[in-house]
C-alpha positions in Angstrom: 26.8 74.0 51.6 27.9 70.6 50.5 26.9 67.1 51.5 28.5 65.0 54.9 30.2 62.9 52.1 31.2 65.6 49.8 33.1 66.8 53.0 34.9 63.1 53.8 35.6 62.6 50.4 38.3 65.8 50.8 39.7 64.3 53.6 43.2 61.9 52.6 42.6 58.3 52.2 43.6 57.1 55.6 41.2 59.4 57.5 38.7 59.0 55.1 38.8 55.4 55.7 38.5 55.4 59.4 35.7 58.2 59.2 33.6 55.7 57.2 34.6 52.8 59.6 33.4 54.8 62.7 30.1 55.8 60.8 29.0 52.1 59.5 30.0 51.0 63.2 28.2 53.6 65.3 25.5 55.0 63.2 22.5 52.8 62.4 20.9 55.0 60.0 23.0 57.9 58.7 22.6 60.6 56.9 25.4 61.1 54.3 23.3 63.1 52.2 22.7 66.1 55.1 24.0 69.5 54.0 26.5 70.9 56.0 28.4 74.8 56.2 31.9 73.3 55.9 34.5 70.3 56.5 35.3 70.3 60.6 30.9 70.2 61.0 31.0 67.2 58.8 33.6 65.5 60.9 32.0 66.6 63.9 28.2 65.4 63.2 29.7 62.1 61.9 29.8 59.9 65.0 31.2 59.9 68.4 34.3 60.7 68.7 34.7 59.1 72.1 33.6 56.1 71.1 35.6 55.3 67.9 39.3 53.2 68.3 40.7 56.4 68.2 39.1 58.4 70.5 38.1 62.1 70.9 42.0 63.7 71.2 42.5 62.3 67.9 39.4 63.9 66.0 39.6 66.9 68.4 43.6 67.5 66.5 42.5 66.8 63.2 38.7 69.2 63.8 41.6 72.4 65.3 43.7 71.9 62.8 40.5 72.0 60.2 39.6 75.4 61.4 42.9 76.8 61.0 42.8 75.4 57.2 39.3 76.2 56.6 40.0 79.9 56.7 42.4 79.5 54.3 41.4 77.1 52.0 37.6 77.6 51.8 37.1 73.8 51.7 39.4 73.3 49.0 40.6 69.5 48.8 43.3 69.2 51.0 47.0 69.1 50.0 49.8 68.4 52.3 51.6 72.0 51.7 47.7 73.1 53.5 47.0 70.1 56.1 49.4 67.9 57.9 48.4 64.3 57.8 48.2 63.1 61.3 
């Protein structure tokens, strides 16, 4: 178990970026502390998908294509030979 934010920190730098956008804009009082089994539950207890500028296809492609890397990376940080950046 690892952190929310030990989970965005593995994600690349433009992602990362709009996660922690979405969270300071949605989320009054969040818990980035809050342990977590693995990367795709961090994204998806983050903040609503629906309602960020990106909406809920794009964090529904990046959370499949999570669980297809988790199983093969066991939350590794993320390289693009294991993850395609969207």
């Amino acid at each position: 178990m690892k952190t929310i934010k030990d989970f965005i920190e593995m994600f690349p730098a433009d992602q990362k970026e709009l996660i922690y956008f979405n969270i300071s804009n949605q989320v009054k009082e969040h818990k980035l502390n809050h342990l977590v089994s693995d990367i795709a539950e961090a994204l998806t207890v983050s903040f609503h998908w629906a309602l960020s500028p990106q909406g809920d296809n794009y964090w529904r492609t990046i959370y499949d294509r999570l669980e297809k890397v988790r199983d093969n990376a066991n939350n590794k940080k993320f390289t693009e030979e294991n993850y395609i950046i969207l």
